[in-house]
Backbone as a printed PyTorch tensor [residue, N CA C, xyz], in Angstrom:
tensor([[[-38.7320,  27.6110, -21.3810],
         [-38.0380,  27.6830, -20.1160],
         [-37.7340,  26.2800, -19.5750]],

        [[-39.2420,  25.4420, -19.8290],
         [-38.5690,  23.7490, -19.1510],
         [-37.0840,  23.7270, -19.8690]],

        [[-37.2300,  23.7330, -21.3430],
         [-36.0820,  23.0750, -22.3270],
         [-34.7240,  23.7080, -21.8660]],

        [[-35.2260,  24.9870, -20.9480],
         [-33.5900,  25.2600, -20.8570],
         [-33.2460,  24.5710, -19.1500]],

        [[-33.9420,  24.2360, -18.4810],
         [-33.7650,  23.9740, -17.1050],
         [-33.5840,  22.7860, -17.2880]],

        [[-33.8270,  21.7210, -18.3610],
         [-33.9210,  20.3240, -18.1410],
         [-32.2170,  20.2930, -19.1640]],

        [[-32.1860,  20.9790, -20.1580],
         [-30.6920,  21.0610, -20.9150],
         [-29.7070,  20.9870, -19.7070]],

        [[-30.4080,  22.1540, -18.8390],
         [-28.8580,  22.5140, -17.8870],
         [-28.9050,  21.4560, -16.8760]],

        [[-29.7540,  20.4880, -16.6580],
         [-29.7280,  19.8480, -15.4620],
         [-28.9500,  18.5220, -16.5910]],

        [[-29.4050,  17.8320, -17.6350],
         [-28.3410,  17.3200, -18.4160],
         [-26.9730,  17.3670, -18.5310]],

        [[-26.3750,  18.8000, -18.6820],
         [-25.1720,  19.0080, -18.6370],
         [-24.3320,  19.0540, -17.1040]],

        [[-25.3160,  19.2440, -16.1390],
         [-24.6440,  18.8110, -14.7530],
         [-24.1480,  17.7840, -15.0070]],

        [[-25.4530,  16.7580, -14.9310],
         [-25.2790,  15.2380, -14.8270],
         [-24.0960,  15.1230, -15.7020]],

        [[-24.1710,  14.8260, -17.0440],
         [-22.9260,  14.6810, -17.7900],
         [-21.4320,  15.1000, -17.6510]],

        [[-21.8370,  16.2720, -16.6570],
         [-20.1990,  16.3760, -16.3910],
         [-19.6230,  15.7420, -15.4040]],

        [[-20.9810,  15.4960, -14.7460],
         [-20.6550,  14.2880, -13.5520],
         [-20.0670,  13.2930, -13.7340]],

        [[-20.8320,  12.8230, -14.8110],
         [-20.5170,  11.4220, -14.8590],
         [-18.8300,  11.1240, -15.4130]],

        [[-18.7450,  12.1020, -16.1290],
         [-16.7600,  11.7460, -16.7480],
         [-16.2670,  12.3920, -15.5610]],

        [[-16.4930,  13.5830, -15.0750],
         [-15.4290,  13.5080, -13.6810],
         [-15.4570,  12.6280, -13.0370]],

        [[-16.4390,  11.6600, -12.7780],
         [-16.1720,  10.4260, -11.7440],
         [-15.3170,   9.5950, -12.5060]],

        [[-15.5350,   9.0920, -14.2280],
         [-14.6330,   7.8170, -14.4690],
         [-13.5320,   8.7550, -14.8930]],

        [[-13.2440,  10.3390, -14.8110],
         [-11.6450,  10.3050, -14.6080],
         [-10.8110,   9.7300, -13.5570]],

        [[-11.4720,  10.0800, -12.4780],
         [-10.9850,  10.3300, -11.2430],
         [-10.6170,   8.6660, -10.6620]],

        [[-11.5930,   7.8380, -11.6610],
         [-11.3430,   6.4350, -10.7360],
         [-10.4930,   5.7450, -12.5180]],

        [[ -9.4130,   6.1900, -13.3820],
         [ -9.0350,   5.7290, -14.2580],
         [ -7.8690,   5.1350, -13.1620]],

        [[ -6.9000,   5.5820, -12.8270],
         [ -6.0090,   5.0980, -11.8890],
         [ -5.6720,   5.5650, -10.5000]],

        [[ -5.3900,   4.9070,  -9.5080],
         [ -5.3300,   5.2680,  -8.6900],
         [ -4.0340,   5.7340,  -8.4580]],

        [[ -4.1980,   6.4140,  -7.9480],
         [ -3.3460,   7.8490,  -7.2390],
         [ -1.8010,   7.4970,  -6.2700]],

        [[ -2.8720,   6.5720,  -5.4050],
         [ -1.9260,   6.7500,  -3.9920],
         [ -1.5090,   4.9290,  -3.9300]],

        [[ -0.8340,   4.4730,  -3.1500],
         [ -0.2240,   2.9590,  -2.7580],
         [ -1.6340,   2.1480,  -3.6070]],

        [[ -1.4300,   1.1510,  -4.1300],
         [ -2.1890,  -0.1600,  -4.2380],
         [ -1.7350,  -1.0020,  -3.4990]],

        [[ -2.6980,  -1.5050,  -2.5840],
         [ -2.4970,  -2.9960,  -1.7240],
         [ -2.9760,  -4.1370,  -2.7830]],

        [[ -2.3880,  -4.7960,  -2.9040],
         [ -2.7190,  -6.0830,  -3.5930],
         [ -3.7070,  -6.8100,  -2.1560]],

        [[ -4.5410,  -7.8910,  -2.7470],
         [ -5.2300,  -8.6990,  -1.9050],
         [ -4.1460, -10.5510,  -2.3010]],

        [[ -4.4700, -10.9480,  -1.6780],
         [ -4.0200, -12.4590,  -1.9790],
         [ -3.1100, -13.2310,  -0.7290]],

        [[ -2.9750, -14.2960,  -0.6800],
         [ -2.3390, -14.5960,   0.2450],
         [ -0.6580, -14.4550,  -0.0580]],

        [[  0.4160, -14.9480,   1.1460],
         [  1.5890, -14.7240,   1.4710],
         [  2.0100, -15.6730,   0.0100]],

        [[  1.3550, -17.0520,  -0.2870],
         [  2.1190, -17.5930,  -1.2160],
         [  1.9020, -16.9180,  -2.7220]],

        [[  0.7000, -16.3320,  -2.9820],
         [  0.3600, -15.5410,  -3.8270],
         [  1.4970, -14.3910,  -4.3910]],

        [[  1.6030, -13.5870,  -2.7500],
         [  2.5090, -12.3260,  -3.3420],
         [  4.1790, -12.5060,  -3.3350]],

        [[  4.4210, -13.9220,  -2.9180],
         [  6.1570, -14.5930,  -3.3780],
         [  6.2120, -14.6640,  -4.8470]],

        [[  4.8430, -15.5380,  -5.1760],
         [  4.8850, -15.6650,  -6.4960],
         [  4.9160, -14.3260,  -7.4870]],

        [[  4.0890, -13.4470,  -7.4150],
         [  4.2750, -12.1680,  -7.6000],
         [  5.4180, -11.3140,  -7.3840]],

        [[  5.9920, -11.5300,  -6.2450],
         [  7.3410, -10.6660,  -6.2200],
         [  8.9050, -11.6520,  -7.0190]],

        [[  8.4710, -12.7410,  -7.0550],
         [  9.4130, -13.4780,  -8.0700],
         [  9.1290, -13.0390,  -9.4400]],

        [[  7.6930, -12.9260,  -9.9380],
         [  7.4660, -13.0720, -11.2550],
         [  8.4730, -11.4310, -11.3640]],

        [[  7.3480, -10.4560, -10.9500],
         [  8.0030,  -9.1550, -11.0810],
         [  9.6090,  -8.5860, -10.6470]],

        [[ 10.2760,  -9.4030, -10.3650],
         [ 11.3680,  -9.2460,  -9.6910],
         [ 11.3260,  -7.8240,  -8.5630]],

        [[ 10.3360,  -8.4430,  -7.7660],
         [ 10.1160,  -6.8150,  -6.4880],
         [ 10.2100,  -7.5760,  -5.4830]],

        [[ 10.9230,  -6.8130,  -4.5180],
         [ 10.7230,  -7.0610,  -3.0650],
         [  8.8350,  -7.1600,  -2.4790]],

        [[  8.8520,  -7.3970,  -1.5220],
         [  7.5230,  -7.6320,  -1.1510],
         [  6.9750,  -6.5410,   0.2540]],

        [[  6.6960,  -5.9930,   0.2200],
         [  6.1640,  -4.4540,   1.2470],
         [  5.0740,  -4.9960,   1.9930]],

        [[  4.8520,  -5.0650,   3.1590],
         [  3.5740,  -5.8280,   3.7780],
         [  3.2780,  -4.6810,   5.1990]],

        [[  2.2650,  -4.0370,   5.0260],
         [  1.9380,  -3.5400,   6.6710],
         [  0.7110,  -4.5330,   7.0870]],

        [[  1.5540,  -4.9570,   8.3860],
         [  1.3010,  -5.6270,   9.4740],
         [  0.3600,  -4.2710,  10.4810]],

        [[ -1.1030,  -4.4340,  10.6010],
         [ -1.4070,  -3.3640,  11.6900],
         [ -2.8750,  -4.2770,  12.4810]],

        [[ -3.0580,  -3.1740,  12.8600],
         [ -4.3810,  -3.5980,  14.0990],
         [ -5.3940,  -2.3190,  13.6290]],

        [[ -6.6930,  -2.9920,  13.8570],
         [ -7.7210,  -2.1460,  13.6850],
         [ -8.2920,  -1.4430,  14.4530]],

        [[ -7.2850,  -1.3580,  15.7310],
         [ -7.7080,  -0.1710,  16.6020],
         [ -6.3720,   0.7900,  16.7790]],

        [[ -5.1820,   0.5330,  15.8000],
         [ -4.5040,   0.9230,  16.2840],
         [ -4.4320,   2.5300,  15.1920]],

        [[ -4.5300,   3.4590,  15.9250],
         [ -4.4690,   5.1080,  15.4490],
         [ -3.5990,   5.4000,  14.7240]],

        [[ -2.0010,   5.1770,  15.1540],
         [ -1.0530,   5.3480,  13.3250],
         [ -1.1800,   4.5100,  12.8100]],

        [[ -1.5670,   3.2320,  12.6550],
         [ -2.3250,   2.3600,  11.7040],
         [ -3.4690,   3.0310,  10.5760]],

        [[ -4.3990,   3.8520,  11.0930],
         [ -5.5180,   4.1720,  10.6020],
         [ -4.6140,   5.5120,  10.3490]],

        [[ -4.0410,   5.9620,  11.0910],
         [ -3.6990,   7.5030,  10.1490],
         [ -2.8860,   7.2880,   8.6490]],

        [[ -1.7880,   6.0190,   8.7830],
         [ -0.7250,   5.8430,   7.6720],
         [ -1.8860,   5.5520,   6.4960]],

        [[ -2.9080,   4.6860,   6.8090],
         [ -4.1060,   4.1580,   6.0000],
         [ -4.9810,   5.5670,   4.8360]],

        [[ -5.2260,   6.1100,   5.7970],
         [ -5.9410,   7.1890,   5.7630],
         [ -5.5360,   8.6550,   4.8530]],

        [[ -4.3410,   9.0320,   5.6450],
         [ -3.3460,  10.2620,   5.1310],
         [ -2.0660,  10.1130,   4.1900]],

        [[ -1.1440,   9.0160,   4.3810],
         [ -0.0310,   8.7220,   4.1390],
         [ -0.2100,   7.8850,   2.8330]],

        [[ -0.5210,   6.5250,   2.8280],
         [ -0.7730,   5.7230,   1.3470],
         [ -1.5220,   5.9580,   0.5970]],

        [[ -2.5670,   6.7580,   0.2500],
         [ -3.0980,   7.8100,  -0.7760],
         [ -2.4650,   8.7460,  -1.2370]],

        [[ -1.1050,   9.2380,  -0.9050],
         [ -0.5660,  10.4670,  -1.5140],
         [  0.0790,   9.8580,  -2.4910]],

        [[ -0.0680,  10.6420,  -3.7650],
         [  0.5830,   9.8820,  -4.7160],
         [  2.1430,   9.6850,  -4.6840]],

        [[  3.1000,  10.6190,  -4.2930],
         [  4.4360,  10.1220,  -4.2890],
         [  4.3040,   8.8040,  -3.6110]],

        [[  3.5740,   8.6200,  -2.5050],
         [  3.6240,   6.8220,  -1.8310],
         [  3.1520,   6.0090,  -2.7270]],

        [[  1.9930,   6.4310,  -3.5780],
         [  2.1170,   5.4660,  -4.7880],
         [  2.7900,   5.0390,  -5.7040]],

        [[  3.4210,   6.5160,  -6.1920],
         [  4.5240,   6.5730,  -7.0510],
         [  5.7680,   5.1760,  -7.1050]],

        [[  6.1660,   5.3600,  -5.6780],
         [  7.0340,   4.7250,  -5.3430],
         [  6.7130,   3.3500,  -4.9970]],

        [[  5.8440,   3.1130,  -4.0840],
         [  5.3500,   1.6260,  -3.9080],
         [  4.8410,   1.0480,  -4.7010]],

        [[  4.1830,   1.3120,  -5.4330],
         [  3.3660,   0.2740,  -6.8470],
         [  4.7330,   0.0240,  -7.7810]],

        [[  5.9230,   1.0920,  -8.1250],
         [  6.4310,   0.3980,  -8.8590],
         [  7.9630,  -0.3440,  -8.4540]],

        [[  7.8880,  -0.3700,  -7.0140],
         [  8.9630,  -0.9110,  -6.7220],
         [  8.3600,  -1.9680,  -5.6350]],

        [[  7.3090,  -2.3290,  -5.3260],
         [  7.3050,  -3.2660,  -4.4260],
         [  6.0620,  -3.9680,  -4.9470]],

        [[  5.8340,  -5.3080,  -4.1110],
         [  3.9830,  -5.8640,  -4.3770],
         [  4.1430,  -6.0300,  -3.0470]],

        [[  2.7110,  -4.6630,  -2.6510],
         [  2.2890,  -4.3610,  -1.5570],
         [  1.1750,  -4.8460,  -0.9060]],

        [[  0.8710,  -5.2040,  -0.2870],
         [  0.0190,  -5.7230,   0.7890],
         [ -0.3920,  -5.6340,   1.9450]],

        [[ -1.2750,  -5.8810,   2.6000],
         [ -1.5880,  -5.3580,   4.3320],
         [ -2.3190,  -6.2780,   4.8430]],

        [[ -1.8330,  -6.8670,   6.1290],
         [ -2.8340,  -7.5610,   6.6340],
         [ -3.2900,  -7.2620,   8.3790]],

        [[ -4.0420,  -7.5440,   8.4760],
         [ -4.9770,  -7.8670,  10.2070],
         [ -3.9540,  -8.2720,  10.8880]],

        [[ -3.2110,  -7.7720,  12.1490],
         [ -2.2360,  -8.7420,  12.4360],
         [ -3.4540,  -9.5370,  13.4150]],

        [[ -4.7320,  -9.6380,  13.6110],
         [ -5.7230, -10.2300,  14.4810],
         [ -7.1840, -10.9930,  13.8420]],

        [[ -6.4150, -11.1820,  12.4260],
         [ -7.5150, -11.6600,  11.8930],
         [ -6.4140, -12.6890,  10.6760]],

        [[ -7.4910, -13.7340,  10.3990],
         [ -6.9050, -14.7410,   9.0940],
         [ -5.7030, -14.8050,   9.0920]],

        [[ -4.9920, -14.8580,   7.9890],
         [ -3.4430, -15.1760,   7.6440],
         [ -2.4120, -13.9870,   8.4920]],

        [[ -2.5510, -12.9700,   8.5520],
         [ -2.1400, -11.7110,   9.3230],
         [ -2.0980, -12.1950,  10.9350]],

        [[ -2.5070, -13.5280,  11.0820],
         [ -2.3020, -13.9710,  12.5020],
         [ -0.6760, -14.3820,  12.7260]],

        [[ -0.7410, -14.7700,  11.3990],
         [  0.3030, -16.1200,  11.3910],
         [  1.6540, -15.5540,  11.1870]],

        [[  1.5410, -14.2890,  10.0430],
         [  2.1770, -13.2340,   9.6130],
         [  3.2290, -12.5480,  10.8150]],

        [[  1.7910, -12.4120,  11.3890],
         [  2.7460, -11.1850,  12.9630],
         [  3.3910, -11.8700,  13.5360]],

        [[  2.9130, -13.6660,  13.8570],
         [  3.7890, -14.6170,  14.5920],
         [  5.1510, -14.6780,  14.5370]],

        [[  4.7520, -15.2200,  12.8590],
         [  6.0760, -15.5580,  11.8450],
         [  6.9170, -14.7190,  12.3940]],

        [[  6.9180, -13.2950,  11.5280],
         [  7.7820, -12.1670,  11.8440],
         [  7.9340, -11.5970,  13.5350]],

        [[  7.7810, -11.7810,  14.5880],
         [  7.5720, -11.5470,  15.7190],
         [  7.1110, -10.4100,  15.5620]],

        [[  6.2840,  -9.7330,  15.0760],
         [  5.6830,  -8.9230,  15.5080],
         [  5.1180,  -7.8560,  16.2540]],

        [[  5.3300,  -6.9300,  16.8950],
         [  5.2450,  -6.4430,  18.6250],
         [  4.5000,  -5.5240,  18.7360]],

        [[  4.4460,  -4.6240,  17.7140],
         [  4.1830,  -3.1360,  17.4270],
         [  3.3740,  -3.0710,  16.0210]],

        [[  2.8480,  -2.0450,  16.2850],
         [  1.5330,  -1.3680,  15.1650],
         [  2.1540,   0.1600,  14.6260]],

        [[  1.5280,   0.4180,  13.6930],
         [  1.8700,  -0.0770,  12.3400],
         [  3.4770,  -0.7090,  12.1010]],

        [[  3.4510,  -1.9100,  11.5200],
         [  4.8740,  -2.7340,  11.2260],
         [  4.7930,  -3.0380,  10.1680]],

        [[  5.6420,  -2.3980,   9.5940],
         [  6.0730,  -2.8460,   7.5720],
         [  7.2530,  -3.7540,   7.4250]],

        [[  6.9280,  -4.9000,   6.7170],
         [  8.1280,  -5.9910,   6.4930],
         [  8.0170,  -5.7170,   5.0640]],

        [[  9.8190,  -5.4710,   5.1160],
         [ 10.0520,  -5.8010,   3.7820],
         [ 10.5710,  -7.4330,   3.2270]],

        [[ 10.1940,  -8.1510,   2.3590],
         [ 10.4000,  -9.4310,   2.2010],
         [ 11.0900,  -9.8020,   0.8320]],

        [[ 11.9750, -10.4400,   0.5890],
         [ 12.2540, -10.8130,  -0.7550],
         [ 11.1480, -11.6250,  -0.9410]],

        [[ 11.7280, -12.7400,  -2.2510],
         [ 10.3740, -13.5200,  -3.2360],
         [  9.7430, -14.6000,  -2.2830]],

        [[ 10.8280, -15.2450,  -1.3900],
         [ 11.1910, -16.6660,  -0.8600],
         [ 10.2960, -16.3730,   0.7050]],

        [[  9.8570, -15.0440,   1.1020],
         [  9.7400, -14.6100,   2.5610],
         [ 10.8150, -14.3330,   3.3390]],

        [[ 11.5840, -14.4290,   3.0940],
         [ 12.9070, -13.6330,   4.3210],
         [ 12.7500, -12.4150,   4.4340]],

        [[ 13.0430, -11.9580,   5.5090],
         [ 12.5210, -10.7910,   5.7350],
         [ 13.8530,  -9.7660,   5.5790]],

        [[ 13.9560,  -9.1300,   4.8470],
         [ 15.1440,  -7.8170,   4.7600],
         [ 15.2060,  -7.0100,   5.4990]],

        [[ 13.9900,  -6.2850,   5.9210],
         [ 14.2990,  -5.3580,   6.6740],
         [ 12.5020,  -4.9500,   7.4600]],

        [[ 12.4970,  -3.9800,   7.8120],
         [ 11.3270,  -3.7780,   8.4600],
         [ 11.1570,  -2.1790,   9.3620]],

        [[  9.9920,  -1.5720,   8.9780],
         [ 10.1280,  -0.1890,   9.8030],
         [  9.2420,  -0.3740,  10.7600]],

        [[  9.3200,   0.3150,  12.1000],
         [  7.9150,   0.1080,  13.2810],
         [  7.7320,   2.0260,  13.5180]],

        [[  6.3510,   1.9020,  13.0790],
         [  5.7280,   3.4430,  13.1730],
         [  5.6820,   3.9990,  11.5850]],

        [[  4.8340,   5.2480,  12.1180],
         [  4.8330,   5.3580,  10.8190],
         [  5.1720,   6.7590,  10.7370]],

        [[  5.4640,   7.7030,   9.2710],
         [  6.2020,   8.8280,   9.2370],
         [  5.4480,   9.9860,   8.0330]],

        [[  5.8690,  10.7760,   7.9290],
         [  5.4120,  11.5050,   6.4660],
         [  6.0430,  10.8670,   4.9740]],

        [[  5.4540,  11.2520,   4.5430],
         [  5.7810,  10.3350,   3.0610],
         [  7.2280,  10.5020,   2.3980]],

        [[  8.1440,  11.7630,   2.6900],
         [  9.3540,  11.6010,   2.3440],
         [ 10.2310,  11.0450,   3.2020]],

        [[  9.9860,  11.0120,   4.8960],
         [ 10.7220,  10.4150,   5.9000],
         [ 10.3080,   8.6040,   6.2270]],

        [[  9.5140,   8.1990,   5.8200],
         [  8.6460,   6.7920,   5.0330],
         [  9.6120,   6.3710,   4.0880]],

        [[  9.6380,   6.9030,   3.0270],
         [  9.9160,   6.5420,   1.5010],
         [ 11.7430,   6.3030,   2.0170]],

        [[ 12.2620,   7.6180,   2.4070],
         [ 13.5870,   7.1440,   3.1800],
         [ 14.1960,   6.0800,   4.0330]],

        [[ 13.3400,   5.7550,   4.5330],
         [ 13.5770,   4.6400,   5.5070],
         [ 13.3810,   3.3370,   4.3800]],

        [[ 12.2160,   3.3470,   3.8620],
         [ 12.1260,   2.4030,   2.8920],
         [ 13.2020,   2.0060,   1.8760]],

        [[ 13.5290,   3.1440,   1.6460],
         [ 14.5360,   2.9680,   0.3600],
         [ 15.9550,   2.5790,   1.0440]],

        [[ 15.9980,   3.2160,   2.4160],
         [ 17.7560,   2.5040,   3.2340],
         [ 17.9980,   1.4500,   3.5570]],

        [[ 16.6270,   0.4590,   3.6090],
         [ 16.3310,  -0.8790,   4.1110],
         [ 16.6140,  -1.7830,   2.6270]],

        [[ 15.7260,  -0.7950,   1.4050],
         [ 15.8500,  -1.8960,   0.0820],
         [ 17.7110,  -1.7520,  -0.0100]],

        [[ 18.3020,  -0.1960,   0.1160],
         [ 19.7000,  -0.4000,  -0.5910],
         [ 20.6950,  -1.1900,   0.4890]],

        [[ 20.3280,  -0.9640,   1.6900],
         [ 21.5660,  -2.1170,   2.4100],
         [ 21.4100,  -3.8870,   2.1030]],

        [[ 20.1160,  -4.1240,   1.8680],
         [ 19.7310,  -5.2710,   1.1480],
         [ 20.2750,  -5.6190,   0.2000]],

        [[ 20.3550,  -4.4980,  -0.9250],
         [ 20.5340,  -4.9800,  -2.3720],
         [ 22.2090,  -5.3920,  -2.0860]],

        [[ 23.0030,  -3.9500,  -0.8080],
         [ 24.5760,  -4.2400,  -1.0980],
         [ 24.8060,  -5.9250,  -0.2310]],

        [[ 23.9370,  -5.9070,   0.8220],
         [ 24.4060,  -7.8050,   1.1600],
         [ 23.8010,  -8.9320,   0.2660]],

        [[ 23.0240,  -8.7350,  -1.4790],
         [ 23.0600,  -9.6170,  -2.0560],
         [ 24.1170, -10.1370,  -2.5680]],

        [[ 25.1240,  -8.7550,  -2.8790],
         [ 26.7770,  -8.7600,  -3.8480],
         [ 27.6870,  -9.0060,  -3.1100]]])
């Protein structure tokens, strides 16, 4: 009787353990890159991507909801990991000071979109569901792309 209670408590564990390193093989929803502003120019030059940055505050509630609900769904990953190098900063802490300055800043949650160089293309204030998000995102990259030509 031990041999069968200690088998089955084995095979819990073991199934445990590969459902966890499935589940963390890739992630799902948005990747924020970490690094600074000169970091992710260099990055959005190398990769030829625009540069995606939310600008928020840590008390601010659609800040923490877009965080929370919205950039974990995988279509927001889908789309942001392979079309932008994404990032987020404090607009009240470190470089994210300088960030909100730079860009005037006013409002929480604020997404700048940036080419390689930092100019800023475009920019959304608030935040939305992931297909009314992704829309706005994508009207900001294509009026961009038509005033490069």
């Amino acid at each position: 009787m031990k041999k069968w209670i200690v088998a089955t408590l084995l095979l819990f564990f073991t199934a445990g353990a590969f459902a966890q390193n499935k589940t963390s093989e890739t992630p799902k929803g948005t990747v924020f890159r970490s690094g600074t502003m000169k970091e992710l120019m260099a990055a959005s030059a190398k990769e030829k991507k625009y540069i995606f940055i939310d600008v928020y505050a840590t008390w601010c509630g659609p800040c923490k909801y877009m965080a929370a609900k919205i950039f974990p769904q995988e279509k927001m990953g889908t789309y942001f990991n392979k079309n932008f190098v994404v990032a987020k900063f404090d607009a009240e802490r470190g470089e994210g000071i300088t960030i909100a300055e730079k860009y005037n800043v006013r409002a929480y949650p604020t997404f700048l979109i940036l080419d390689s160089t930092g100019k800023e293309v475009g920019r959304i204030v608030g935040g939305a569901d992931p297909d009314d998000f992704i829309a706005k995102v994508q009207e900001v990259v294509d009026n961009a792309n038509k005033e490069e030509k």
